[in-house]
N, C-alpha and C positions, 0 to 999 in steps of 0.2 A: 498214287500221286505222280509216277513218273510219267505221266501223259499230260502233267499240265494242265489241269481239267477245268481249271478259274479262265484261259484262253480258249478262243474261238478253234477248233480242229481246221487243220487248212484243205482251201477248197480243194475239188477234184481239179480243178487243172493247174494246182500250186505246179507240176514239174514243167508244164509249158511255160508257165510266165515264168520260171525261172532261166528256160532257154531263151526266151523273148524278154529278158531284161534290158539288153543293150540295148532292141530296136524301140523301146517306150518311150514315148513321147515327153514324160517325166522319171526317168530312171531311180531319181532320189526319194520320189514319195512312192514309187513301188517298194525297193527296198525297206522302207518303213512299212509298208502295208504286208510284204510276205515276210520280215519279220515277227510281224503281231499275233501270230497264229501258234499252236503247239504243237513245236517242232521236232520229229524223231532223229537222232545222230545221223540218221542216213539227210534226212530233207537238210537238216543244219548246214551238213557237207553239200550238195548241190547248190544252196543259195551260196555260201561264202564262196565257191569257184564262180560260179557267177557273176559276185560281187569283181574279183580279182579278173575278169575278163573283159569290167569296163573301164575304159576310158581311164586316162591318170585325171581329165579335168573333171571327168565324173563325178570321180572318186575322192577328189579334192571336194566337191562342193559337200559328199556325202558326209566329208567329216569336218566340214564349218558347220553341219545342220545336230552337230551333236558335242558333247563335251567331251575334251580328250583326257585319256589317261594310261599311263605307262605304267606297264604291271609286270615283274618279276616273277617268274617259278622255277623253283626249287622241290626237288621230290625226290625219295625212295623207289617212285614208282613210276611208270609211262604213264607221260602229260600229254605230249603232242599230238594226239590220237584228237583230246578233248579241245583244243585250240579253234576250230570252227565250231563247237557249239559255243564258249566261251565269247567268240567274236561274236555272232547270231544274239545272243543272250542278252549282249551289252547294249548293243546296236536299238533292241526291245526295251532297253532301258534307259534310253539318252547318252551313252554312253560310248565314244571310240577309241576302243582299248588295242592298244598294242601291248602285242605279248612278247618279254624277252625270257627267251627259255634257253634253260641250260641241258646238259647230257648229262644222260640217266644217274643216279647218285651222288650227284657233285655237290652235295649242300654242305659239308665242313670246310669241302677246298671252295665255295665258294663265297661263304660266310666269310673265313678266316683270311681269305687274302685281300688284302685293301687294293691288292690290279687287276681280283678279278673282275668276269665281263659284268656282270650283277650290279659291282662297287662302284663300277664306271661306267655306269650307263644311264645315271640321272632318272634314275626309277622313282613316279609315285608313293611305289608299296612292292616288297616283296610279300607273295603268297610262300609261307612255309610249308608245303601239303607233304605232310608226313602221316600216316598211319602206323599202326602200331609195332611193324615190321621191322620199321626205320630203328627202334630204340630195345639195342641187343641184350640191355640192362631188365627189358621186363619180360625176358622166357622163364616161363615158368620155374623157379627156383626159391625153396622157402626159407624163410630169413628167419638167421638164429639172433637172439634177444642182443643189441647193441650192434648189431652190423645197422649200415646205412639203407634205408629203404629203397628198393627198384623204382618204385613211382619218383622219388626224392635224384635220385642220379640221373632219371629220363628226364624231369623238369630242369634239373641245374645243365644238362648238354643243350636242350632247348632256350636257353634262357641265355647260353656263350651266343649261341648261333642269331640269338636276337640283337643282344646288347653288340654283337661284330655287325651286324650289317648297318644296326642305328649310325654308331661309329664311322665307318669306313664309307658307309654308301649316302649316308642324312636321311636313310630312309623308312617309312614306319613298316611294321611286320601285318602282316595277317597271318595270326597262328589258328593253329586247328586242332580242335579236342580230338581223340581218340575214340573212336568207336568200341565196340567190345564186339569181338567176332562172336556166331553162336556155337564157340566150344564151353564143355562141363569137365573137370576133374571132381571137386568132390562134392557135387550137386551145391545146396544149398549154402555149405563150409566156403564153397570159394568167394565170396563175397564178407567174409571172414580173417582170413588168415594172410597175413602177411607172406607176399611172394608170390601170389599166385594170380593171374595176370585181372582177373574180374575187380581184387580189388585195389591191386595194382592202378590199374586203368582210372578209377573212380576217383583213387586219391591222386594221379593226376591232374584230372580235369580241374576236380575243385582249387586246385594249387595252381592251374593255368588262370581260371576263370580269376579268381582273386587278383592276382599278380596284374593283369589286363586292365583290370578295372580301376587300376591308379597309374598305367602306363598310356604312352601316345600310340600303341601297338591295338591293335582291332582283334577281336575274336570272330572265325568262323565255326560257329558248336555242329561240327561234322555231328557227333554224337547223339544229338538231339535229331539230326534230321536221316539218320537211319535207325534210331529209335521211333522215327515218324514211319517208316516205309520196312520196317522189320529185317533184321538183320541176315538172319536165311536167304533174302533176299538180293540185300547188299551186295555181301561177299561170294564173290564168284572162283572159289579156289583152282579149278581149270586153269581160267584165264590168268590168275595172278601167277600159276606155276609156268605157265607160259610163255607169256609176255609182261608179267608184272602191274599187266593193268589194277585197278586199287578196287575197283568195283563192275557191277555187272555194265554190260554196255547199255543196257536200258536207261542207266539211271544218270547217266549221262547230262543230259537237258536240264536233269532237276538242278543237278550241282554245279552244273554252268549259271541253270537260273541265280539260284542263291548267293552263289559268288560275287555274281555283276550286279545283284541286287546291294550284296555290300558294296561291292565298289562306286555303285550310285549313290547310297548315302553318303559314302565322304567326299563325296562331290556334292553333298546337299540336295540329291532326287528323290529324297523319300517325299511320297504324300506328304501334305497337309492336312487334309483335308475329306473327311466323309459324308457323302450327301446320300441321305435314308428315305428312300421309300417308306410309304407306312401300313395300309393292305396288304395281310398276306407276306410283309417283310418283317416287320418289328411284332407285330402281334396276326393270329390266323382269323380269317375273316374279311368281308368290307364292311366298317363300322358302319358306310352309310344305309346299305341294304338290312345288316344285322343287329344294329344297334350296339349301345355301348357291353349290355348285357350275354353281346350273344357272341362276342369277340373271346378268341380264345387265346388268355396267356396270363400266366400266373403256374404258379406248384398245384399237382392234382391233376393236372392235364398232360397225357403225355404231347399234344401237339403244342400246348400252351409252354410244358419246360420248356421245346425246343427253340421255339421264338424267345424265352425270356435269358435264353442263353447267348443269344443276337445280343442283345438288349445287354447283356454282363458284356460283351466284348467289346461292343459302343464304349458302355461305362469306361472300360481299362481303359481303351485307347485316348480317350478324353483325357483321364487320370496322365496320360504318358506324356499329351502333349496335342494330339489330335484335333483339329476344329470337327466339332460336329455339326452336321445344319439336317434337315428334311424338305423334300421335295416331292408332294404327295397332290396325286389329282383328288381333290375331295374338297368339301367344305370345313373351310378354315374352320369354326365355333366348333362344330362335329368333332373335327380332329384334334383340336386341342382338349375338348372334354376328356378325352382318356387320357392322356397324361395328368389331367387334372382332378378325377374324379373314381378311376379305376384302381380300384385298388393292389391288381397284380402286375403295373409295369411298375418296373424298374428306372426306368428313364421316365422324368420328369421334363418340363416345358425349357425349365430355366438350365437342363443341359445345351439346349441347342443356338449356337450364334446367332444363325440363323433361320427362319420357319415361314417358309412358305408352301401354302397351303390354297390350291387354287383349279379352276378348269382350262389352265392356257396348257400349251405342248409344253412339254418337262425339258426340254432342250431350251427352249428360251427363259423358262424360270431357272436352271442352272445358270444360264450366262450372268442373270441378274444375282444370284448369288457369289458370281465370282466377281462379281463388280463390286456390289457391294463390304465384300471381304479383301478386295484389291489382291487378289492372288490370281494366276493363271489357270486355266482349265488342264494345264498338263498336271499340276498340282493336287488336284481329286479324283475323287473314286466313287461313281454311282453304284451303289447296290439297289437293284430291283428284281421282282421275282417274273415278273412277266415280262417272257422272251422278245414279246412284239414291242415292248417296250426300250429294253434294252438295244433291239437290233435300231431304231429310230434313233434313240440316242448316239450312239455310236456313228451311224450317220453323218449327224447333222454336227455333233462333236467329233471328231476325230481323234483331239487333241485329249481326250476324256480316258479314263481308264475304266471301263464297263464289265465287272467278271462275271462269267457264265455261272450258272447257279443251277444244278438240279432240282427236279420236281419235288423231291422228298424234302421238307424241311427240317426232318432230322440231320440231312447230312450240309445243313448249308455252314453252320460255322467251322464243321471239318476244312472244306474248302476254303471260304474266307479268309481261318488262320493260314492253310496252306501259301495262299498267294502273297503273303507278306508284302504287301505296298506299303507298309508304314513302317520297313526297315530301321531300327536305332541303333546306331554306334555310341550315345549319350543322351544323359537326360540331366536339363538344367531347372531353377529355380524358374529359367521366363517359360520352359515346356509347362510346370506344373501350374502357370499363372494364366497359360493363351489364354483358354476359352472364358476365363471373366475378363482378360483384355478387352477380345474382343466383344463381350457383354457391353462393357463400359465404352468402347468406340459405337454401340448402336445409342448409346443415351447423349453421347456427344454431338450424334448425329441429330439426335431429337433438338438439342439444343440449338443448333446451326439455321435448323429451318426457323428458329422465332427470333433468332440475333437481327438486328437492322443493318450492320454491315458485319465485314471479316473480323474485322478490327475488335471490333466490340465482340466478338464470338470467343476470337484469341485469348483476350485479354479476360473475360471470363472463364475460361478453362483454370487460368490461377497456376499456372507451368512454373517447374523449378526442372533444372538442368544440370548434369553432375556432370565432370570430366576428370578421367582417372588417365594413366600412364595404363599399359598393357601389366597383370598378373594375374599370377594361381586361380583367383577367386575367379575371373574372369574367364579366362584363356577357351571353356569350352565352350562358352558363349560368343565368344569372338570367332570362333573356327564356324560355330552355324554359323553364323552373321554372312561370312567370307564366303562361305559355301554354296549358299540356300539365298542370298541376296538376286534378286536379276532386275527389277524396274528401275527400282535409285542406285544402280551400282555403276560408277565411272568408267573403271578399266575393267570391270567384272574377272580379275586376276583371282584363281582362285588356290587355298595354301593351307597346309595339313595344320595339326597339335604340333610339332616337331617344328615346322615352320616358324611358329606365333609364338614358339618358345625361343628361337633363334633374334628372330624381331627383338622381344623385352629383353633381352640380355644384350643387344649389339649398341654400339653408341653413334651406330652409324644411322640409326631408325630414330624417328619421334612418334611415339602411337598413341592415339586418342583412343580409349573405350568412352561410350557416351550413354546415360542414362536420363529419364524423362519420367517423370511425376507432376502430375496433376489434381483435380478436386475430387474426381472419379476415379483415382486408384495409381497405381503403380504400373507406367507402359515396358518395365525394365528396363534392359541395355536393347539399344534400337539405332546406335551410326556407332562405325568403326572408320578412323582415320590411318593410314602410316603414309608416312611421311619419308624420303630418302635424305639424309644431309649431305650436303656439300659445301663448300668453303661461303659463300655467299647468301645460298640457295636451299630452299629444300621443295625438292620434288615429290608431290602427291600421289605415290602410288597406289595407291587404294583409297577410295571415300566410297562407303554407300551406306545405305541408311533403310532400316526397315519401313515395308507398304504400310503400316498400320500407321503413321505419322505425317504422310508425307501431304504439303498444302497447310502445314502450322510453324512455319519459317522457323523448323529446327534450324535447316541448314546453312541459315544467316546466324543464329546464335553459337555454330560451329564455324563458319568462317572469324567471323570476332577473334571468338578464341584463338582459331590458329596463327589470324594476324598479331595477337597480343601475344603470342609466344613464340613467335618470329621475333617481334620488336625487342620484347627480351632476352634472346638468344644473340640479338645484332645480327638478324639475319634482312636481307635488302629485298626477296624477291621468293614469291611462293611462285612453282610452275605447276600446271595440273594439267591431265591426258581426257581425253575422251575419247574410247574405243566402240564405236556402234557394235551394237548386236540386234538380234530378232527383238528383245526385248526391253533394251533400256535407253528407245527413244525421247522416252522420258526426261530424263537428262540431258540430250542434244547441246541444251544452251542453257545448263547450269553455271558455267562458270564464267558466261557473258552475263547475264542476271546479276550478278556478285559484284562484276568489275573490271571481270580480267580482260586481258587484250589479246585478241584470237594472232601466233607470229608464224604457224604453221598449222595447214590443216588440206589432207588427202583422205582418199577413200578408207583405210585404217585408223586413221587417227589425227586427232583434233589437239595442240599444243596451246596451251593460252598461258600467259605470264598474267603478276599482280604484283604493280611497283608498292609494296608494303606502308611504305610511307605516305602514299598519295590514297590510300584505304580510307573510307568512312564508313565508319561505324554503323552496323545495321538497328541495334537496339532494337530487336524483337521484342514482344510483349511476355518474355520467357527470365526469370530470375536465374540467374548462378550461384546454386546453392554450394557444390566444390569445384574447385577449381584443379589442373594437376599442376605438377611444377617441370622443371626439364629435369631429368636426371643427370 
């Protein structure tokens, strides 16, 4: 896996256009395209010196074309080395990451002092990348009955070194499990006996992993992903006696990948969204040439496991939170009969949001499924098994995530998992609810087409609408919202767990969470408001509102509200921003719509006031079932 192998391999002249980047006629979408490719530590370094060779207005534009994020490291061991794959990695991932890094060893002094460079440098996220080196409490040493456990005093130093930086910097951690090097003392015993580092290590992790999963701190499970690539492998003792590097240099790329991959999820870039081939992909065969009978998948078949092993990872990723749809050249009746009729798949018809099933090119039936699901094409992930396929797509979508996939279909879910597009840093009540969401937005839709106006369509949907103040129950639901929002999002400002925890405790914030229920089901939380107070005034810093609502005048049964809780706070004047992006042209003239009055507006940003008083009331066809109050 450390080649990457779900990425396209980069062409034979990747080193020239990396010389010939300045002279491209689009410098910005080359660097996106000799990004996309799998990169070895050596090509990573040539593109990023490239990168730093253009232009500062280039370079400016390169990183308005992606999200920014400031990232701290801290190590045991040499990082700087890894700093151009980690840029390269991010860059493949939406992502333009600065890296502030510190000198070799410094993580107590720079946890523990509130002036170090880390504390005061307005970091995202510090990365903690400690291996098992860093914690002199787990050398092999066997603990007599009542002393304190090595794993127990590695955890409680890592756990100062978190709770200092929360404190002093405001900022979240990315910790990292420990690997287990492949040394043995007493074969099978040391995963036994107390003190000895295998289970040392074990009862770590499980004490990190716990602790994580009720903290605003992100887990990277280093351990798992050199349990993926074998640990002989991993650890390169040469090098570490050497130069301290943490692993072999091969592996470089992988762990850049997976990093920036995290760091893209708490920016909200993980997929959404998986679109399945069905030939050959989900089951072996063309059902139309073989018939339903002659298709292979189900138990008993070694090709048929390996397709119905697709088909289980579909299932989880659903389960997680995933929209799944199909996008299959075949005839539709044909194609649905094995979902319907087969008795060895796994995946049923009424997994899929959406199913289309036809002879047009797969690139334009993608587009229509991203239309229809109102999500972006950067968003999804085409799996298909035929290269000619893919390579078309990729084409004509650009903006598409298309993973390479070997011949052998035994080895495609190895791959798949590998490339982790649907990164999770959290899993909420609306993850486990999408995909009958959006079931119930395709039944809404049915209904739209026979309503004789809007009106009457709204008003039949039967909407009730809750509005809470920012908490607990909330909080992870609000950070997607913030993060993963881009069509209806105003200022598309985007703000950690630690953040939204700061908001609900400050009395200087007013924050709407906003949820939505109709005849068809439960849409969840789908608008987040804050609000900034000032003596008179409160400023809208954040409004957006999830794709699956948007054209059923939530966002007038949200202005209401906000004006009725102005009036009762005695406040004279709500101001709202609109900040263009690539993506939330949408919005342009949402807060003209409303009312407001445009008093300043340049190429950044758009200023609009609303004298509260002179507000009339929208009265949507939407009931107010709670309401919040000011705190």
């Amino acid at each position: 896996m450390h080649d990457l192998p779900w990425l396209l391999a980069p062409s034979d002249d990747f080193n020239e256009r990396c010389i010939q980047l300045g002279r491209h006629q689009t410098p910005v979408a080359e660097v996106h395209a000799l990004a996309k490719y799998a990169l070895s530590i050596n090509q990573a370094n040539r593109l990023y010196q490239a990168i730093g060779k253009l232009t500062a207005e280039t370079r400016s534009l390169l990183s308005r074309s992606l999200t920014p994020f400031r990232l701290g490291i801290v190590s045991n061991a040499t990082m700087d080395l890894m700093i151009p794959s980690i840029v390269i990695s991010a860059i493949r991932n939406g992502i333009d990451i600065e890296v502030v890094s510190t000198d070799f060893g410094q993580v107590a002094q720079e946890a523990f002092d509130a002036g170090s460079k880390l504390n005061t440098a307005r970091l995202d996220a510090v990365l903690i990348a400690l291996d098992y080196h860093a914690y002199p409490f787990l050398a092999d040493q066997l603990s007599t009955s009542g002393e304190v456990l090595p794993s127990d005093k590695a955890f409680d130093y890592l756990k100062q070194i978190r709770d200092s930086f929360k404190q002093s910097g405001g900022m979240i951690c990315i910790a990292q499990t420990l690997a287990e090097p492949p040394y043995e003392f007493g074969g099978n015993f040391d995963a036994q006996l107390d003190g000895l580092l295998r289970k040392s290590l074990t009862e770590f992790n499980r004490a990190l992993v716990d602790d994580i999963r009720s903290s605003v701190d992100v887990l990277f499970d280093v351990a798992a992903l050199v349990n993926m690539v074998g640990a002989c492998q991993w650890f390169d003792e040469r090098q570490w006696y050497l130069s301290r590097v943490p692993m072999a240099n091969v592996f470089v790329p992988l762990y850049a990948e997976y990093l920036t991959k995290l760091v893209a999820a708490l920016r909200g870039k993980s997929k959404k969204c998986l679109v399945l081939d069905l030939d050959n992909t989900l089951w072996g065969g063309v059902v139309g040439d073989d018939g339903l009978e002659g298709i292979q998948i189900g138990q008993g078949n070694p090709v048929g496991e390996s397709f119905l092993a697709i088909q289980q990872w579909a299932k989880t990723l659903k389960d997680l939170g995933v929209i799944l749809t199909v996008c299959s050249k075949n005839d539709e009746n044909i194609a649905l009969e094995v979902f319907r009729k087969h008795s060895g798949m796994l995946l049923k018809e009424n997994d899929f949001a959406v199913f289309v099933a036809n002879w047009e090119d797969k690139a334009t039936n993608i587009r229509f499924i991203a239309e229809t699901l109102n999500i972006g094409l950067d968003a999804m992930v085409f799996v298909d098994d035929n290269p000619a396929e893919r390579e078309i797509v990729r084409t004509m979508l650009p903006e598409l995530t298309v993973p390479e996939l070997p011949k052998d279909s035994s080895q495609f879910l190895r791959i798949l998992c590998a490339g982790r597009f649907f990164e999770k840093i959290d899993f909420t009540e609306d993850d486990a609810q999408r995909n009958a969401q959006y079931l119930s937005n395709a039944r809404r839709q049915e209904i739209q087409k026979t309503a004789a106006t809007l009106e009457d369509y709204l008003a039949s949907l039967e909407m009730y609408i809750s509005f809470s103040p920012f908490n607990e129950l909330g909080r992870k639901r609000i950070v997607q919202l913030i993060n993963k929002t881009n069509q209806f999002n105003l200022t598309t400002r985007r703000y950690t767990e630690t953040d939204v925890l700061q908001f609900e405790n400050d009395q200087q914030y007013v924050t709407l969470q906003i949820e939505l229920q109709d005849k068809f089901g439960d849409n969840g939380m789908i608008s987040v408001v804050i609000c900034k107070v000032h003596q008179d005034r409160w400023d809208i810093d954040t409004w957006l509102m999830s794709c699956r609502v948007i054209k059923r005048r939530v966002e007038e049964a949200v202005c209401d509200q906000l004006v009725a809780l102005a009036r009762k706070s005695g406040i004279s004047k709500l101001r709202g921003f609109y900040r263009p992006t690539e993506k939330n042209g949408l919005v342009k003239e949402h807060y003209r719509q409303l009312g407001f009055d445009c008093i300043c507006s340049d190429e950044s940003e758009d200023i609009w006031d609303l004298a509260v008083e002179h507000y009339q009331m929208k009265n949507p066809p939407i009931t107010v079932r709670k309401s919040s109050v000011i705190q």
